[in-house]
N, C-alpha and C positions, 0 to 999 in steps of 0.2 A: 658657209663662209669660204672665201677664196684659199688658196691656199698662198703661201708667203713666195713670192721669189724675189732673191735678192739682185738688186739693182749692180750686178757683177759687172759690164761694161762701164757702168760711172766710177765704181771704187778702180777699177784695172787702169781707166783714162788718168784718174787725182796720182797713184800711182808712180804709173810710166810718162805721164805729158806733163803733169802739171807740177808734180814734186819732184821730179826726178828720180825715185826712191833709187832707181839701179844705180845710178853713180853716186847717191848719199851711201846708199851701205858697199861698193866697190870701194871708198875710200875711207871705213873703218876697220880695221884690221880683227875686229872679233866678229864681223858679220862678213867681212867677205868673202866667206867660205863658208857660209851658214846660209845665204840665204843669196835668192838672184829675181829675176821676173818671172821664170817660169817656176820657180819654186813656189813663189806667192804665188801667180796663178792658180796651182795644183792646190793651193792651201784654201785660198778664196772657193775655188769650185766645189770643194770637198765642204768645207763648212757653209755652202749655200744649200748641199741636198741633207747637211744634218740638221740645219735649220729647220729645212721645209717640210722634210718628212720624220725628222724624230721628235725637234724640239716645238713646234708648232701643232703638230697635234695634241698634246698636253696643255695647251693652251685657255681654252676654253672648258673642258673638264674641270683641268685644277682649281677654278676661278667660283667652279659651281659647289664643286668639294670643299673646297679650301682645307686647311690646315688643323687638324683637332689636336685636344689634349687627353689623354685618356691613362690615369694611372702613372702621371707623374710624368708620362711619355708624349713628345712631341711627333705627331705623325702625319709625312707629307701624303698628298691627295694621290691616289691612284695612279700608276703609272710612271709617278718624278722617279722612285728607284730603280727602275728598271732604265729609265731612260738617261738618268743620272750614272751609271753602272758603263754604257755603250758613251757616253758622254767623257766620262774619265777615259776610259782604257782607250780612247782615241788620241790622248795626251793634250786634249783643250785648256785643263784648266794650266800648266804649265807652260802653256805655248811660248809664254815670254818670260820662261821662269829661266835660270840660271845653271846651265849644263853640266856644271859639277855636280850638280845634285839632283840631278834627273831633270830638269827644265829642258825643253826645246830649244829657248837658245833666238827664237826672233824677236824681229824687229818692233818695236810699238807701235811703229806706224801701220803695221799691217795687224796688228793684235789687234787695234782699234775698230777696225773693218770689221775682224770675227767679230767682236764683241755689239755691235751694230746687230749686225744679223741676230744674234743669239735674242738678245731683246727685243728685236721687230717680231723675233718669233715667240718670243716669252718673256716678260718680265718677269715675273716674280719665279721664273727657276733659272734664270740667267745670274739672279743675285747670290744666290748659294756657289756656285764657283769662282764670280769677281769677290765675293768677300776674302774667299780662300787664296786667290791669288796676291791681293793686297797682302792679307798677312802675313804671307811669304818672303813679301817685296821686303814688306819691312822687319823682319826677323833676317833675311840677308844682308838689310843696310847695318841693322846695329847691334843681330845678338852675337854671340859670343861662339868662336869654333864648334863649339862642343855644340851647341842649342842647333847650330845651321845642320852639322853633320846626321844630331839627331830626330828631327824634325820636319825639313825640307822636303826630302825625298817623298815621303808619303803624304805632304801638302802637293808637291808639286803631278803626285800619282791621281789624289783626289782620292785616297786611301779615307783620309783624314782632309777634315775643314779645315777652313779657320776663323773668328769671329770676333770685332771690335767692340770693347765693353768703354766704353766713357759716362753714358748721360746718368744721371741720377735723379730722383723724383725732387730734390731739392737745390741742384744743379743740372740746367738744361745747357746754354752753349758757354754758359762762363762756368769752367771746368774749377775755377778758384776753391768751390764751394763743395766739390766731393767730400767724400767721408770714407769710403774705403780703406782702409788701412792692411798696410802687410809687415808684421812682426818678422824681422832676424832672424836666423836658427843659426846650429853653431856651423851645420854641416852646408854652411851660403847659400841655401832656400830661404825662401820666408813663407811666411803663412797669410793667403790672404782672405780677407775677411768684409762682405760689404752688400750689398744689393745695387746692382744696375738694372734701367729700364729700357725700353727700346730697343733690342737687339736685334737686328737683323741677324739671322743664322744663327740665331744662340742655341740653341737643340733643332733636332733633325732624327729621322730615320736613316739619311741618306749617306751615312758614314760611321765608323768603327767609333771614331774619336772626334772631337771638339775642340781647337786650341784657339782658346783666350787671348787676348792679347787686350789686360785690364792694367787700368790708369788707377793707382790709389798712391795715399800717402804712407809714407814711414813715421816712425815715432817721432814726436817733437820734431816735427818739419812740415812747411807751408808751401814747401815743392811737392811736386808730382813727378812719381816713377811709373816706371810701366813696365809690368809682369807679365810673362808666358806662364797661361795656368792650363793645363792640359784638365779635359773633363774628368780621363783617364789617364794615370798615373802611367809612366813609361819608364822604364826601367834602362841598365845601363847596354842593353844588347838592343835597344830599341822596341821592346818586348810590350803590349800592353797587360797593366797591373788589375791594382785595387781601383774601385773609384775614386774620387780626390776632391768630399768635399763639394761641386759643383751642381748645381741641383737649379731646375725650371720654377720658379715659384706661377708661372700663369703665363697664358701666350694673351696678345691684344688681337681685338675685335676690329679689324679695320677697313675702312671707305672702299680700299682696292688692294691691290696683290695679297690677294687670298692666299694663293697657292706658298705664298713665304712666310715662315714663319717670324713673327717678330715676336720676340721672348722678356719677360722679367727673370733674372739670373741672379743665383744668390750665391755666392762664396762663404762656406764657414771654416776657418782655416784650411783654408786646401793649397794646397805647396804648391808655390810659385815661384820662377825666376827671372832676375832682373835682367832686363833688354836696355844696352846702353848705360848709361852712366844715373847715378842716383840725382835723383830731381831734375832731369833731364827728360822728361816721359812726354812733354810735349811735344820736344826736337822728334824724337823717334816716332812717337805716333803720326804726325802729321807728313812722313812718308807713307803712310798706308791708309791716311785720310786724304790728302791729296788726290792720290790714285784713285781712291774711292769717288773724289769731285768729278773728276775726267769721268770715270764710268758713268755716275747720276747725268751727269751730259748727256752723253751716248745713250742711256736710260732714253732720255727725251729724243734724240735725234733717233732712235729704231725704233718708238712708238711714231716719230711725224713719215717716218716712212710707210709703216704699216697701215697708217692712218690715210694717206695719198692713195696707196693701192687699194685700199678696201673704195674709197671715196669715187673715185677715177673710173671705175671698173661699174660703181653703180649708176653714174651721173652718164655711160654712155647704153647703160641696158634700161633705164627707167624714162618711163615716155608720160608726158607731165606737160599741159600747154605748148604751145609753137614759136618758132623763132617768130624773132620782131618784125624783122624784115614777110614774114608772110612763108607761108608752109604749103605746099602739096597734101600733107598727113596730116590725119585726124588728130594725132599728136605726135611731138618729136622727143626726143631723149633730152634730157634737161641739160645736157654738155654745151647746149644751143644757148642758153642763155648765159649774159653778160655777168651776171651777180656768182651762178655756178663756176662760172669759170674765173672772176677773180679769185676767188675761194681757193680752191683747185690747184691755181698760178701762185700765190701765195704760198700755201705747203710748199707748193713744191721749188721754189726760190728758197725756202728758209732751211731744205730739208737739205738740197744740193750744196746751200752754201756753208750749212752745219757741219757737212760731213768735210769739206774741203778745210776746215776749222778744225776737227778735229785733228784729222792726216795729216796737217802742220804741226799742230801740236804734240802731236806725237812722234814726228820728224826733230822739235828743237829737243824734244827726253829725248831720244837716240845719240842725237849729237854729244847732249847733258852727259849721257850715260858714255858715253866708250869716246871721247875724246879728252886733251886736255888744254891746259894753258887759255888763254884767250877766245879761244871757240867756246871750251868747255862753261868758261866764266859767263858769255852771254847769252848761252843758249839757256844757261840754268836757271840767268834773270827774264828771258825772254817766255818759260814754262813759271815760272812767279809769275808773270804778266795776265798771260793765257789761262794759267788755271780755272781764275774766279771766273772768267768769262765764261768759258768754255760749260761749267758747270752751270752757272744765270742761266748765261741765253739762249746754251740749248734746251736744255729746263723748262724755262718758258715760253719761248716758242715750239715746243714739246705739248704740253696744254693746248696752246692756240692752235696747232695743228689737229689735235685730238676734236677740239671743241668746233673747230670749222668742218670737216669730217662729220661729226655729227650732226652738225647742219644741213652740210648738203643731200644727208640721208633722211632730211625733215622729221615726220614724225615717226620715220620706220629706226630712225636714230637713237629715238628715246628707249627703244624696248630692248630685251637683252638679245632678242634672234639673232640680230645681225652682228652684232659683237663689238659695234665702233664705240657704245656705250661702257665697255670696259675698258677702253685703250682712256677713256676719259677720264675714269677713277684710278688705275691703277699707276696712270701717269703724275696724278698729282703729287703725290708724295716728294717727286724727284725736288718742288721749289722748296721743299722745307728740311728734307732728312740733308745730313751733311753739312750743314752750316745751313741755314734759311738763303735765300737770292737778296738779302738783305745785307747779310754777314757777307756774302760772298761781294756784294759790290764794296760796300766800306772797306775790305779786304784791298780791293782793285781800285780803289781811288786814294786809301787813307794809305795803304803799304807799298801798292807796286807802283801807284803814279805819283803822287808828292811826296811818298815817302823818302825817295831817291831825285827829290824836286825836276821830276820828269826826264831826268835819263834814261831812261829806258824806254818810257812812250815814244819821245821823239828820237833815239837811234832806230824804233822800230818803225815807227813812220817813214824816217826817211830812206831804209829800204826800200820800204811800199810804194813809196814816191818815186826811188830809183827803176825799180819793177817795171811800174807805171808808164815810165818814158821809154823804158827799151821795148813794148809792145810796138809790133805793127800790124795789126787785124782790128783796131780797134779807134775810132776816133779821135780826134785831140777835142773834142767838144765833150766826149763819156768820159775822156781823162778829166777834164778841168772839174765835172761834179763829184769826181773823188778828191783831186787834190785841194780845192776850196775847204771843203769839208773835212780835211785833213790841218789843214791851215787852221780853221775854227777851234777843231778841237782841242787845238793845244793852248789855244789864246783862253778858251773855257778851263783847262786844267792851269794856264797861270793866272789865272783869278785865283783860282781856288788854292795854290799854293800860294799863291801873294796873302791873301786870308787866312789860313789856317788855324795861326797862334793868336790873331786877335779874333777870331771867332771859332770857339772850339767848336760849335754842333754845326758848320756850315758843312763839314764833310758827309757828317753824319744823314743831314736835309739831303745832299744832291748826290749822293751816293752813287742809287738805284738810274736815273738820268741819264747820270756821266757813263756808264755802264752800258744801258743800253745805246745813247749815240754811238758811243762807240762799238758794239754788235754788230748794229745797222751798219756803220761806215765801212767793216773789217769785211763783212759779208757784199757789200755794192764793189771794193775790192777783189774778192775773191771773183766775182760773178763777170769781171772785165777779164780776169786772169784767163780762167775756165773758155771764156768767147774766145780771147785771144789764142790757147791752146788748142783749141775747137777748130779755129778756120780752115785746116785742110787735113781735118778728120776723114779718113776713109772714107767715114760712112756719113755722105750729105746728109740724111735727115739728124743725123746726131748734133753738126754741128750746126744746121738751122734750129735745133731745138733751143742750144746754148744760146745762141745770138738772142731770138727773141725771148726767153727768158732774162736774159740781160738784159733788156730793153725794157719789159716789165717792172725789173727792178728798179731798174734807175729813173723809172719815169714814177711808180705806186708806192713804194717801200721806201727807197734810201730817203727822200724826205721827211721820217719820221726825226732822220739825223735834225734837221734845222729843231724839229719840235721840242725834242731832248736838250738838246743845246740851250734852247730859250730857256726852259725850265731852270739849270744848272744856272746861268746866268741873272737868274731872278732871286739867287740868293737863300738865302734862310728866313728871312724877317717874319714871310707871313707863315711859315710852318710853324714855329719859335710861339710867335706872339699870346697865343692864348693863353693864359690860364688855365691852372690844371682842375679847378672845380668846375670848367665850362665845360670839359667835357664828359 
């Protein structure tokens, strides 16, 4: 297997040409002395040789080993401690954590970057520190002085985990239906008490401690709070105790990311305290499930990368029949043919424009995060907007990447040698953990686009539109097939908000559609930006790369927009219509 190198000239280009990042963070006053270009640089470089030679060799091991339970104890595969250990003390998992409390102190837009790589190089040991960092994120937004002072620091060291306990065996995403409960004490703990399933990081070898972060109910209430339950008991010098209570009832047998453990966790009164206000536990959690959306994104977007270079690398060494056009050689490398190199073209339009999706995204949290007043107000709705997406489409075209990869490797695809047949299992999971790409679209049609009867769509559009027109590298003919198509999708979203109240399941039906046109559209956007920032690239072959990738696009891809479209526009009737014994 190749080894992983990170695509560092396209992240440094999204960056400095196309986001601006240097004059986005010179004009916030808590990064502009944190962070510049060449700091990112030095940061990008550094986490592209820990990708390639610490965290990418563990890759395929771990996958083989995977995760056991032995003696009540969850133990990762050979090598994650060690590499885990050189991983921490490099200060990754707090990169973007909060400087008071030993966090690094950068920007999201660049977090986002590492966070790519670390995944391209490993999935399933890449999720053991974004869990932790999540729970940090949101233990900052809403526990209480004390919890921050005493917990943070060694979340943000990677001392200590941290790990989201929601699903339950009789509540999967409607959370209504828990059962956990956390009883009062006098001394304001509570004790809590319950079984959650699916945990990612819920035990580990890979840490001192374990911090909870569980959704149960109080007595005589149908609200949901949310508790920091440490695994281990922490005392008031910050000291680890007794245990507390916190116990692995069995890890799950799964499809792919072996190397992570996913836990059933059982609480029998074990002292816990409240984060945020009581029966408020969704508000608070859904900052560290968000966060959690964005990475499962990213999830997808550094397996379609990984997937590209494994693919790329074999379609120019593998010699398989002759060009069409007629050959000199016995046989030529399959890079020659038209069907390989759609494939090929495909990743890698969806991989370029994924990542250009993210780094935006992670540009409007920055802004979200360290401004105020009016900026702070749109950027906040504009990361509502983005989230479901970002988590969908990279997700799923995450899969497709995976699965087209494994095509182009034919039948050497199917077998484990070559290793593209894990990027295909271990990626799966990304459309379903975190809300399904189901939930996430009903999310992004029912909440951020009619919810607000499309303000926010269309101020975000007509950016895009404004963008659009101040390009000059780039056609007024490639502009008009974004801005039609811009045009469409709003005439499609005021359908759907003209509809709504006289038909409730019509969001429900077009959901998934309205979601992806819009992927496709924000992505054939991006792909004009990227050319248009490209045209007097140093480096010609770079930005003849962009061009005709762009050209690709807008000629193979962005028309799925029309397909989607029609779909949305076709209503609910015939989804609807059946009978539930018919099926």
């Amino acid at each position: 297997m190749n080894p992983y190198q990170a695509p560092l000239a396209d992240m440094k280009f999204l960056l400095e040409r196309v986001f601006d990042a240097p004059q986005t963070w010179g004009e916030l006053a808590a990064l502009a002395e944190t962070v510049d270009m060449d700091t990112a640089t030095a940061i990008l470089d550094e986490a592209e040789k820990i990708s390639r030679d610490l965290i990418h060799p563990i890759n395929r091991p771990g996958d083989e080993q995977g995760v056991s339970f032995e003696d009540a104890k969850v133990i990762t595969p050979d090598g994650y401690r060690e590499v885990y250990d050189q991983y921490a003390e490099g200060g990754w998992v707090g990169l973007c954590g909060d400087p008071e409390f030993g966090g690094m102190g950068m920007p999201k837009m660049l977090g986002v970057l590492v966070d790519e790589m670390a995944y391209s190089a490993c999935n399933a040991f890449t999720l053991y520190g974004s869990l932790t960092a999540g729970a940090a994120l949101c233990i900052n937004a809403h526990g209480s002085d004390e919890l921050k002072e005493k917990y943070l620091p060694n979340l943000y060291s990677g001392q200590w985990a941290g790990a989201m306990d929601m699903t339950e065996p009789q509540a999967g995403s409607d959370l209504r239906n828990i059962r956990t409960k956390a009883m009062p004490q006098d001394d304001g703990s509570y004790l809590v008490s319950g079984s959650k399933i699916f945990i990612t990081g819920g035990d580990h070898d890979l840490t001192e401690n374990v911090i909870h972060l569980v959704l149960a109910k109080l007595p005589d209430s149908n609200g949901i709070s949310l508790f920091l339950v440490p695994k281990i008991k922490v005392d008031d010098n910050g000291e680890l105790g007794e245990t507390n209570g916190v116990t692995v009832g069995s890890i799950e047998h799964k499809m792919g990311l072996k190397g992570s453990a996913t836990c059933v966790m059982n609480f029998d009164d074990a002292q816990g305290y409240l984060i945020g206000k009581a029966n408020r536990g969704l508000v608070c959690m859904f900052t560290m499930m968000n966060y959690e959306r964005l990475a499962i994104g990213i999830q997808g977007l550094g397996t379609s990368q990984a997937a590209y270079q494994m693919a790329s690398e074999y379609a120019k060494e593998r010699l398989q029949g002759q060009a069409a056009g007629g050959s000199d050689n016995a046989s030529d490398p399959i890079l020659v043919h038209g069907d390989v190199r759609r494939m090929l073209m495909t990743i890698r339009c969806y991989t370029e424009a994924g990542r250009a999706l993210s780094v935006f995204t992670g540009q409007q949290l920055d802004l979200a995060k360290h401004t105020e007043g009016e900026v702070q107000e749109k950027a906040a709705r504009y990361v509502g907007l983005l989230t479901p997406v970002a988590k969908a489409f990279l997700s799923d075209r995450g899969l497709d990447a995976a699965v087209m990869a494994q095509q182009v490797f034919g039948g050497h695809g199917y077998i484990r040698e070559t290793g593209v047949e894990q990027l295909v299992r271990d990626t799966r999971i990304a459309q379903i953990y975190e809300g399904t790409n189901g939930i996430q679209a009903i999310d992004f049609l029912g909440r951020k686009t009619t919810g607000d009867d499309l303000r926010t769509l269309t101020e975000f559009v007509g950016e895009c539109q404004s963008q659009l027109a101040a390009m000059t590298h780039v056609t007024d003919g490639q502009k008009a097939l974004i801005t039609s198509r811009f045009d469409a999708l709003l005439a499609s979203g005021e359908y759907i908000n003209a509809n709504k109240l006289s038909n409730p399941a019509l969001i429900n039906a077009c959901a998934v559609d309205f979601l992806d046109a819009f992927g496709h559209l924000i992505y054939g956007y991006f792909w004009l930006l990227m050319a248009d920032r490209a045209a007097d690239h140093q480096d010609a072959s770079f930005s003849t790369a962009k061009q005709q990738l762009a050209d690709f696009y807008l000629a193979k891809l962005l028309p799925k927009v029309d397909y989607h479209l029609a779909q949305v526009n076709a209503g609910d009737a015939s989804v609807m219509a059946m009978a539930e014994e018919l099926f």
